[in-house]
N, C-alpha and C positions, 0 to 999 in steps of 0.2 A: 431516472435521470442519467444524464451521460457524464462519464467522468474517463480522464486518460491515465492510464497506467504501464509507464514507461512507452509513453506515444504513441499506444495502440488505442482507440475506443474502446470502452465498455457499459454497457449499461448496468445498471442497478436500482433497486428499491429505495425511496427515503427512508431515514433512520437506517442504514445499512453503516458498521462501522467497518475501519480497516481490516481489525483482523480478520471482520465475516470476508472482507474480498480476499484477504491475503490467502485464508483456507483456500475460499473457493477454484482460487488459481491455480492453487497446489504449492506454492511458495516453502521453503521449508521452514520450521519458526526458528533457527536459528542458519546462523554463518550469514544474514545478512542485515542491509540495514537500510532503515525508509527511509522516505521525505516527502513531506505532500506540501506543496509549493513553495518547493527549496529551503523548506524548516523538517529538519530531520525529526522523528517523533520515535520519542524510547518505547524499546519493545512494551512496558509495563503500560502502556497507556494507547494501544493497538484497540483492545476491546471496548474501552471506550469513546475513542476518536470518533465523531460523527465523520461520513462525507457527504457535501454538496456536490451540486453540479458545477460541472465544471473543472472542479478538483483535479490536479495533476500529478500523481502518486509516481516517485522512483521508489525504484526496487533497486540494491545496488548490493553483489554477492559478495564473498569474499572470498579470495583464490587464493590460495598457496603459491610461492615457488620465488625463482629467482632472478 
């Protein structure tokens, strides 16, 4: 199924949850923080987050400075 992640395409398997994509991206698991269709989803709940098609995943980093 195809799902967008931060506005690129990608495909993936059903039953594929977020953290399996967020690995497979290389994402790092922390200094950032999700949202799959504009409802943010706490780290603790990444491994079991199902994705659908369609699903529109931010990835949003968190940067230092001033």
């Amino acid at each position: 199924m195809r799902i967008l992640i931060n506005n690129t395409v990608t495909e993936v398997s059903d039953g594929t949850t977020l953290g399996m994509v967020l690995r497979r991206m290389q994402f790092p698991e922390s200094g950032i923080a999700v949202a799959i269709d504009n409802k943010v989803v706490p780290r603790t709940l990444w491994d079991t987050t199902l994705l659908s098609a369609d699903s529109r995943i931010t990835v949003i980093r968190a940067v230092c400075g001033g």
